[in-house]
N, C-alpha and C positions, 0 to 999 in steps of 0.2 A: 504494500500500500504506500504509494509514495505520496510524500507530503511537497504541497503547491500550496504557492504565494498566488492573492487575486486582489484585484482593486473592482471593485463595486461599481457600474455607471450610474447609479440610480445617487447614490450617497458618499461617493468618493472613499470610501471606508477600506482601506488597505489590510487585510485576513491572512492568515495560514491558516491549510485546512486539510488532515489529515482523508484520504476518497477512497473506496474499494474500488475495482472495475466496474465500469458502468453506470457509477454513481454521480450524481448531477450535484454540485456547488448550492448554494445559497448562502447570502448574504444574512450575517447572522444580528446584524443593527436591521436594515428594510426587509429579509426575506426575497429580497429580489435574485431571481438568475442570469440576468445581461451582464456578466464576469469578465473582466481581461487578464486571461492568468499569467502572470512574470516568469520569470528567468528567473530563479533564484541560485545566489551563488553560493559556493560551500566555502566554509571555515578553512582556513590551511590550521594543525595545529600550531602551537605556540614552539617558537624558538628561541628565543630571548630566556638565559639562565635565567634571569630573576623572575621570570613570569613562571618557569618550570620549579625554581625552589619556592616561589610564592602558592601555587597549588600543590605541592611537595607539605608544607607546611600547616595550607588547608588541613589538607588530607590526614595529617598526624593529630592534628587538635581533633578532627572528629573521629579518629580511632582508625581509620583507613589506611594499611602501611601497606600493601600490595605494589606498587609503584615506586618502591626503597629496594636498592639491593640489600640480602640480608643482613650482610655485614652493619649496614648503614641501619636496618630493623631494629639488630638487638644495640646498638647504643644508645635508639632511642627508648628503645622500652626501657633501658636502668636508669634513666633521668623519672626524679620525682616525679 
């Protein structure tokens, strides 16, 4: 099920909208279907160390260490 961007003609209203096959859009402010559906572009991920230890670090506060080599796991686990 691949997920499309639409802009609404009826209400200008710019949507993401998850669609099965076959299945028709609606405007979820008018209910209207005259859709223009976009281009939508993909993310590259992050390359920038600090944006990778900044979600590195996320990730440890909420208990997430799968993304740490282990070596780098178990020092953080003996920190208080």
């Amino acid at each position: 099920m691949p997920l499309y961007d639409y802009v609404c003609r009826n209400c200008n209203l710019r949507f993401e909208t998850l669609l099965r096959d076959g299945a028709t859009a609606t405007c979820p402010r008018c209910g209207g279907t005259a859709l223009d559906k976009l281009v939508s572009a993909p993310y590259a991920p992050a390359r920038s160390k600090s944006l990778i230890m900044a979600a590195r670090r996320q990730a440890a506060h909420e208990g997430h260490l799968s993304n740490y080599p282990m070596a780098e796991r178990k020092k953080l686990l003996r920190r208080p």
